[in-house]
N, C-alpha and C positions, 0 to 999 in steps of 0.2 A: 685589327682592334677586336678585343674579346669582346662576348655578349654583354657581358655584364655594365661593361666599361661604357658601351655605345645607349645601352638602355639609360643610364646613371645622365648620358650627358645629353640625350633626349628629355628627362626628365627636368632637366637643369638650365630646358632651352629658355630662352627669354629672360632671365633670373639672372641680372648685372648687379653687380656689387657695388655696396653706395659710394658718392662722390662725399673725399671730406676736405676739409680743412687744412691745413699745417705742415703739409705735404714738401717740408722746405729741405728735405733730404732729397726733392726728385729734383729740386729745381738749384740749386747750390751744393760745393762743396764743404767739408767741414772746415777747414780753412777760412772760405769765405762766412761762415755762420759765423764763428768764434770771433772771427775780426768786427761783427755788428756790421756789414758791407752789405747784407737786404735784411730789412725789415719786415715781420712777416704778422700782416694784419688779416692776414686769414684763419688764425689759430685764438681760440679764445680761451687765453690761458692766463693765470695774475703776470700783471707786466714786470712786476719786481720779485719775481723766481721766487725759490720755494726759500722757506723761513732757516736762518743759519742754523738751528737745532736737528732739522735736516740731514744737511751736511757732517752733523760732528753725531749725529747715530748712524747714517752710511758708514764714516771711517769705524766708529767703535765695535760695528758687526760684524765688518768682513769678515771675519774669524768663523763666521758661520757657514760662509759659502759651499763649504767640503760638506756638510751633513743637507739631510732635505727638511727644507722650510716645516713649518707647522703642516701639518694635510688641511685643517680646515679653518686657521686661521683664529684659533682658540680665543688665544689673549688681546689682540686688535679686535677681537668681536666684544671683546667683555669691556674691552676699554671705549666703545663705540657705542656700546650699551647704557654706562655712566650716562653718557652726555646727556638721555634721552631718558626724561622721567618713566618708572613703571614697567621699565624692559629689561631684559636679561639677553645672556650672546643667543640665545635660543631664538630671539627673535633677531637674527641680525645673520646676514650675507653678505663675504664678502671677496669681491670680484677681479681679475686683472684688469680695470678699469670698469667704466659701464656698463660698454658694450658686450662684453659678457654675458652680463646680466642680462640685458635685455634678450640677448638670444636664448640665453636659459630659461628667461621670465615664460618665452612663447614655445620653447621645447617643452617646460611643463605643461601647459594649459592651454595651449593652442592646436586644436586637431583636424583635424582635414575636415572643412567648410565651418570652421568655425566664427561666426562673425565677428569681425574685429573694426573698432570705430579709431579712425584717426583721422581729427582735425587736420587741414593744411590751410597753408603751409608748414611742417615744422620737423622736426631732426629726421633724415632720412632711414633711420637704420632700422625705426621700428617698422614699419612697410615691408622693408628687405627679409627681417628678423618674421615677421609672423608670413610672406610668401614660402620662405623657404622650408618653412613645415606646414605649408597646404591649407594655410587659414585663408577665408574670405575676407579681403578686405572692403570695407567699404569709407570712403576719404568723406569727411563732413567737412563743406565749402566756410571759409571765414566771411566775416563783415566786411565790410569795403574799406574798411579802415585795417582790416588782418589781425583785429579782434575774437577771441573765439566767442560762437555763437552757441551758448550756454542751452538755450531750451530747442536749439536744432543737434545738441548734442544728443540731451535726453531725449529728445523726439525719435531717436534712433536707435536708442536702447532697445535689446529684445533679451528675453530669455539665454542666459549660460554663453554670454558676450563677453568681450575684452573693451576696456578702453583706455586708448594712452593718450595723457596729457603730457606734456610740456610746460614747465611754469616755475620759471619767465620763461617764452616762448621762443624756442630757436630755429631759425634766423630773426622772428622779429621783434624782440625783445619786450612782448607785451606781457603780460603779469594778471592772471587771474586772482581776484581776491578771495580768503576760506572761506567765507558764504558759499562763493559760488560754486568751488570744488567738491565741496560738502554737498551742497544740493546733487551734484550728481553720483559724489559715491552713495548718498542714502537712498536715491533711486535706483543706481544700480544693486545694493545690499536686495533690495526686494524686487529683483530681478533676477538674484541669482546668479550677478555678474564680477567680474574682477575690476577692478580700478589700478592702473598705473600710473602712478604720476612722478615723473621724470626732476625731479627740483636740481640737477645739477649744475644753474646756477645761481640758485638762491642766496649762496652766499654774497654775493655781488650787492643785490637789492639794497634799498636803503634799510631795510628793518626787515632782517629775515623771521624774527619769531612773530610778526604779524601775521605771515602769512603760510609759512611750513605748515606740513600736513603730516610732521614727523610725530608730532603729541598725538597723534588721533589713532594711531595701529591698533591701538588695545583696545580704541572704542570700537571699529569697523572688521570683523573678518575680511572684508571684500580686498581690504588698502593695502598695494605693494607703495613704499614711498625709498625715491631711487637719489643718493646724494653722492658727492662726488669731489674725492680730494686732488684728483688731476689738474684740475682746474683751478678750484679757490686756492690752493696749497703751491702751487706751479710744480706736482707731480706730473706731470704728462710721460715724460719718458720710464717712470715706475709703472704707470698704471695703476692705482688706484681708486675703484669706486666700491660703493655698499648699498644696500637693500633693507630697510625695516618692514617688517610684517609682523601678522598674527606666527605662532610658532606653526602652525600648521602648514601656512606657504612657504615657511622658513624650509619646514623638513622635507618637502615635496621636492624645492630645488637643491638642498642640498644631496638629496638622493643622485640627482642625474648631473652634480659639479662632478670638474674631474679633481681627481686629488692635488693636492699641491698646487694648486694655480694660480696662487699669490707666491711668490719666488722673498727668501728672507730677508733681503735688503730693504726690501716693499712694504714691507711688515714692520720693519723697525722704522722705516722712514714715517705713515701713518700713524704707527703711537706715536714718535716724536710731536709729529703735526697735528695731531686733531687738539691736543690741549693747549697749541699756542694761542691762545684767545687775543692776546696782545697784537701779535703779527696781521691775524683777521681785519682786527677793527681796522687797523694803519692800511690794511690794503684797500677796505672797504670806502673809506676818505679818499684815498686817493682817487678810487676809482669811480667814486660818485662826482668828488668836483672835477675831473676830465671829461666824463660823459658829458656835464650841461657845457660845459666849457665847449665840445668840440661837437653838437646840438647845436650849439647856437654860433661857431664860425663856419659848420660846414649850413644851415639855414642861410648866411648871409652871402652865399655864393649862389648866384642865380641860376636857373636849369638841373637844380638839381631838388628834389621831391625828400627829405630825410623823416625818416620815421621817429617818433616818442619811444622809448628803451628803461627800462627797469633791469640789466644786465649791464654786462661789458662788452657790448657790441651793439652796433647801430646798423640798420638795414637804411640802405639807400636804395632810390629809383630812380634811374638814370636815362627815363621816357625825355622828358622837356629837355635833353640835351641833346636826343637822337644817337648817344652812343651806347652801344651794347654791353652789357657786363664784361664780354669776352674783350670788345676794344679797350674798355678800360683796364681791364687785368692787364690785358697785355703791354700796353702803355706802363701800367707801372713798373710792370716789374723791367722796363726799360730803364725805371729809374732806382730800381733798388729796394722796390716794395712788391708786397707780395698781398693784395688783394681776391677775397673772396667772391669770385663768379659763380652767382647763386639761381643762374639757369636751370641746375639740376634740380631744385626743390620744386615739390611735386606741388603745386599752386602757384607758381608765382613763373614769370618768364622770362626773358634773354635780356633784359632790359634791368634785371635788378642785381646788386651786390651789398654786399659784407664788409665793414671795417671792426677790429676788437677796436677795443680801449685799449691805449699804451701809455709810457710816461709821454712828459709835456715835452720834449725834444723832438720823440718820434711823431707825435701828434700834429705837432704843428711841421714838420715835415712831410705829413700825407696832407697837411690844409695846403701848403705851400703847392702842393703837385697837382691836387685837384683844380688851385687858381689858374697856374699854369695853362692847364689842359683845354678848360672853360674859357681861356682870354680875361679873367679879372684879376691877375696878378697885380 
């Protein structure tokens, strides 16, 4: 082994790559996907796939595949920018999904011991994302309800600091409201700090323009605000997500993207989708009355602890039944479901998991397994 090579993985020692989600390509074949033969409630993705307009800019672009995509995404930025009174593409980034971004967010701005605040429990990646370029993390504990705790946020602000939110909160689907987001970017503004806040599933919520913090870029320098068509859109396998800021943070990351990182198909598929406003609301109904719908039968099954959710995923605790996330994973996907063991999230432990939101077949097909499992069938 060369020097270089041995130094690189000394460097790299203790630094695991995050555990996610969706992961239904390790555990099925495509065969068995295609056939809907497991269900996969680990991925929180819209249950009713991506909008048919989708579909018929995929076929209409292929023609493009032979030349290289935009470099930086020109016209899906300009079209991104519409949506969002006050902006132009200049303020707009856009990424082969989030997670990109988020690693780009802390390649820019994050330097060796630079302090970095993350609430937990909530998305694994930014932890992973700001270690791996040598920032100090320090994790701010939730409420015992897994609330975030707003003035032990700020209480932790320091001078030329990072801080990333989540909101709605992932895994626990809680929802900070703009007061309170606001209270901490303008403390952080006269700190001297960066604000990240993570909205990629806000489309979900019952009323996303209550609480987005996408109006606010042009009032705050400080505000990255990070949205996400993977998800609401059911891009996952495109990869799609974006970034609004001030132009300043705009041009800092676009310095250090690589070119072309958004592939053409991906491009055409996001303009298709960001203007289907129609498809949104239809998803957002649906997937508001399945939440309280599956709220309230998985509440009525005993030994099991279910969390309040403004998203499309519901975190359980699976303490008062004495089985582990992992028995339960494992259990199900005995029966064809593919549940989220959410031992890995850094605040929470072996006892807790994950279900999305899906249609009302599959729903009540995870209530049916849960009864089961419990003896209340």
């Amino acid at each position: 082994m060369t020097r270089i090579i041995k130094d690189t993985k000394e460097r790299l020692q203790g630094l695991e790559q995050t555990v996610h989600g969706g992961n239904i390509w390790e555990i099925a074949d495509e065969n068995t996907v295609r056939k809907g033969l497991v269900i996969d409630f680990s991925s929180n993705i819209n249950p009713i796939g991506p909008p048919e307009r989708v579909y018929e800019a995929v076929r209409e672009n292929l023609w493009k595949i032979r030349f290289y995509p935009q470099r930086d995404s020109k016209n899906l930025r300009t079209k991104i920018a519409e949506r969002h009174v006050g902006l132009t593409y200049k303020n707009v980034i856009v990424g082969n999904g989030s997670c990109e971004l988020i690693h780009l967010f802390t390649q820019a701005f994050v330097e060796s011991n630079t302090l970095t605040l993350i609430p937990i429990p909530t998305f694994s990646e930014y932890y992973y994302a700001t270690c791996k370029v040598g920032g100090n993390v320090r994790e701010v504990e939730s409420r015992g309800d897994l609330t975030f705790d707003v003035e032990k946020i700020i209480g932790n602000i320091r001078e030329n600091s990072i801080i990333f939110l989540c909101n709605p909160n992932n895994p626990t689907g809680t929802l900070l409201d703009r007061k309170s987001i606001t209270e901490i970017v303008e403390y952080a503004s006269r700190r001297e700090s960066l604000v990240f806040v993570d909205e990629g599933f806000i489309d979900f919520t019952e009323d996303p323009d209550r609480t987005t913090l996408s109006c606010n870029v042009s009032k705050y320098w400080n505000l990255f605000v990070l949205r996400s068509l993977t998800k609401s859109h059911g891009l996952a396998g495109l990869r799609i997500g974006y970034g609004i800021a001030s132009e300043e943070i705009i041009e800092v990351m676009h310095k250090l993207k690589v070119p072309w990182n958004v592939n053409c198909l991906a491009q055409a598929a996001a303009e298709a989708a960001i203007d289907d406003d129609e498809f949104l609301d239809r998803a957002r109904k649906i997937i508001l009355n399945e939440r309280i719908w599956m709220i309230n039968r998985l509440r009525s099954i005993p030994k099991l602890r279910v969390y309040d959710s403004e998203a499309n995923f519901i975190l359980i605790d699976m303490r008062p039944s004495r089985l582990t996330g992992r028995e339960v994973s494992n259990r199900a996907m005995e029966n064809g479901l593919i549940i989220r063991n959410c031992s890995s999230f850094r605040g929470l432990d072996e006892y807790h998991i994950r279900v999305a939101v899906r249609n009302r077949e599959e729903n009540t097909r995870l209530i049916r397994f849960f009864e089961n499992l419990l003896g209340y069938a």
